[in-house]
N, C-alpha and C positions, 0 to 999 in steps of 0.2 A: 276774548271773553273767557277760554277756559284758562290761561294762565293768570287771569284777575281771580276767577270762584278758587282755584287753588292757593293763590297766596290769604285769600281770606279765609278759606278753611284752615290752613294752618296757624294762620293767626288767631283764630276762635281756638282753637285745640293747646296753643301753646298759652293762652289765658285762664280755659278751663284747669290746666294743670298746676299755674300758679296761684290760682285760688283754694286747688286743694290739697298746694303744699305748705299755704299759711292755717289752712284748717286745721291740716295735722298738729303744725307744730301750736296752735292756740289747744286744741285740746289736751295736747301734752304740758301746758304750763297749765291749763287748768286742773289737772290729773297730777300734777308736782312728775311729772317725769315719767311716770308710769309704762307711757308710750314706748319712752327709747327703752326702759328695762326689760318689755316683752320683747323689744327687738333683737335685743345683744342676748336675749335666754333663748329665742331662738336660734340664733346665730352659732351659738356656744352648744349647742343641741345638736346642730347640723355637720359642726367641725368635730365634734367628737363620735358624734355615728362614725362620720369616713374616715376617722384616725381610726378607730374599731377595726372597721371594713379591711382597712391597709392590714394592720396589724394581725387580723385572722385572713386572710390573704397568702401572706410572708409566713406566719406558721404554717399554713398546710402544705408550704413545700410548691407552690404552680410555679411561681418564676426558675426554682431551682428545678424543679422536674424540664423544664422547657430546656432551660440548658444542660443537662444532662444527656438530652434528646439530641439537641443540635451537634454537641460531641461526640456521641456515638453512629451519628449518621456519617458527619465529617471521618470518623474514625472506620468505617466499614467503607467508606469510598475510596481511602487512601490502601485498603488491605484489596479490595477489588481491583485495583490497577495495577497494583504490585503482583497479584495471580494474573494477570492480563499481560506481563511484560515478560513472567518467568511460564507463560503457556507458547507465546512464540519463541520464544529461546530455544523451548522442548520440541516445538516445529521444527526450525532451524539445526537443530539434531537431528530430527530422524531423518529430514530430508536429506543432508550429508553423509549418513549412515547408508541409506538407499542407494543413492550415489557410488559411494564407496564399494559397499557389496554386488554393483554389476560391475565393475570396473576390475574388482575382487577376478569374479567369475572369466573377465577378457582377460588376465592376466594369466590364469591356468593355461591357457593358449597362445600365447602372446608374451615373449620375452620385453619387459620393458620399467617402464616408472610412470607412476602416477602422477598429475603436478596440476595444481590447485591453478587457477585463472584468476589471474588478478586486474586484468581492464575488460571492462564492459568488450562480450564479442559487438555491441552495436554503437561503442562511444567511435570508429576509428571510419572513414566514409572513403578507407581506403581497403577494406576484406581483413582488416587485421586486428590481432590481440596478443595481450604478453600472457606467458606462463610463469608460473615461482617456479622453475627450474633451469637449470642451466650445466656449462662446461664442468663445475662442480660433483653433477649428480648424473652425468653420464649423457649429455642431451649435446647434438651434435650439429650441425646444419646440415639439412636436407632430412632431418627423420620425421619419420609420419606419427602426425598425431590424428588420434582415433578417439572418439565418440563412443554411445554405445546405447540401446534401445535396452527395452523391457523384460527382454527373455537374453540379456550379455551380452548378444552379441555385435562387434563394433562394426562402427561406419566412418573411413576416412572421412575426416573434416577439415584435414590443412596440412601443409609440412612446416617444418621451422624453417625459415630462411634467416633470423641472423641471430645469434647467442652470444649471451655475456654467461659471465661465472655464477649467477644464482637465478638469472631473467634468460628468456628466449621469446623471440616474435615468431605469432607464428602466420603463416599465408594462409588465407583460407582458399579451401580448392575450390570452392565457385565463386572466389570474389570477380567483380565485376572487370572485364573487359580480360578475363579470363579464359583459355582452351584447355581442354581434359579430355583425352582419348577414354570411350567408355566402352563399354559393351551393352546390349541390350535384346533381350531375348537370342542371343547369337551374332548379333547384328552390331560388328564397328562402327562408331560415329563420334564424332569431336562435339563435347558439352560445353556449348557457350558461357561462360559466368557470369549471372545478374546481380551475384550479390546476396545476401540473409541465409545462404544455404539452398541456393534457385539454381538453374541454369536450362538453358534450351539443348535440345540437338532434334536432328534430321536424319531418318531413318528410310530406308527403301517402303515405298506404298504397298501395303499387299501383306506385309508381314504383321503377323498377329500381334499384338502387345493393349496392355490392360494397365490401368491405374492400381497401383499397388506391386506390379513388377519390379525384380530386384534390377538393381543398376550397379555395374561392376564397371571396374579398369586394371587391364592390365598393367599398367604403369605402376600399381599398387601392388602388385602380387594376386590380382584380381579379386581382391580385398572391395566387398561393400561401398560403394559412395554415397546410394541416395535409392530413392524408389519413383518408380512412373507418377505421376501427378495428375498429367494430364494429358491427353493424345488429341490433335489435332486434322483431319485427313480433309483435301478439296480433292475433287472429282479431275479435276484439272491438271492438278498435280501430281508427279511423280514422284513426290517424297513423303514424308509423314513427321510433322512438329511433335518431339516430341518435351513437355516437360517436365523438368525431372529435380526434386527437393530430399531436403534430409526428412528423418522421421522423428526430428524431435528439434525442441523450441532452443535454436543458439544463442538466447536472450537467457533463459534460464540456467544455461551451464555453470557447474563448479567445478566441475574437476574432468582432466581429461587423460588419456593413455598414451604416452610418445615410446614407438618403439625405435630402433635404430633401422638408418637408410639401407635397402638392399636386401629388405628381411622377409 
């Protein structure tokens, strides 16, 4: 029923409209024309308003102001990332310059050469990394290279163990399944190697020692290795855990201090 009332509505609707498109066109041959000439003067009225419109549009400049706009934004974006690329360049300065000037200050004390790191200390899952220097520049096997904190002064990090004429590997002194005679508050003990600059050792129970204690070796000239970390004591036990890191990030290193073996 309701798809019947709709097709007959539209069929009244589409009759109504063909009756008063033969209306039009009879009053227009009775008018001689008149009809279509108000139509096309309309028509002709409507196209020339908006040709207008267009035309004072395009004189006032809006599409050109728009793109004048989109170029100078494109063109401040392109100068913002260019300051964004030469502000960490300027980082990457100072930071090396920082560097440099503690490394500077171990040197006053320290007969040696400086030499730039050039493999990740963390790309090698064996404790090791190469340096830019070598047989060349005076770098020997077995000499200690050395680190160095905030106020100069250095902390063994490793010895070279093999060197070519411009490259040297160097061993880190806590790589893993590593021993290092240390000292600690007085107190001999062999520092286990875990690896990133970690190690353990085991100390007599009873002796005082504190997080942030310096960690020495004679093997070194009892030269700096690392600082207390952490102190572990069981009631049970006759010894004391202790562990013991570097004081600064071996992920971050640029440059390090090798002096010769025996020094």
């Amino acid at each position: 029923m309701m798809n019947s009332y709709r097709q007959n509505e539209g069929r009244r609707r589409l009759f109504i409209a063909t009756i008063f498109v033969f209306v039009v066109f009879g009053i227009d041959a009775l008018l001689g024309g008149k009809v279509r000439g108000l139509v096309r003067a309309g028509g002709g009225s409507l196209y020339s308003a908006g040709a207008h419109t267009l035309t004072r549009i395009a004189d006032s400049g809006f599409f050109s102001s728009r793109r004048t706009l989109a170029e100078d934004n494109r063109s401040l974006r392109e100068q913002v990332a260019e300051l964004e690329v030469r502000a960490a360049a300027v980082q990457v300065l100072r930071d090396e310059n920082a560097a440099l000037r503690a490394i500077v200050r171990l040197a006053e004390a320290e007969k040696g050469i400086t030499a730039p790191i050039v493999s990740s200390v963390r790309s090698s899952p064996f404790g090791t990394f190469s340096i830019g220097a070598g047989t060349e520049d005076g770098v020997m096997e077995g000499s200690i290279v050395m680190t160095n904190d905030a106020g100069g002064g250095g902390f063994v990090v490793g010895r070279v163990s093999d060197v070519g004429k411009r490259t040297a590997l160097v061993l880190e002194l806590f790589a893993p399944d590593t021993s290092v005679p240390v000292v600690v508050r007085g107190a001999s003990a062999f520092a286990e190697g875990r690896g990133g600059g970690n190690a353990r050792a085991e100390i007599p129970r009873g002796l005082e020692v504190a997080p942030g204690d310096s960690v020495t070796s004679r093997l070194f000239g009892g030269r700096a290795v690392g600082v207390v970390g952490s102190v572990l004591s069981a009631p049970s036990s006759a010894t004391t855990e202790v562990y013991i890191g570097l004081p600064v990030n071996l992920g971050a290193l640029q440059f390090v201090y090798v002096i010769p073996p025996g020094t």
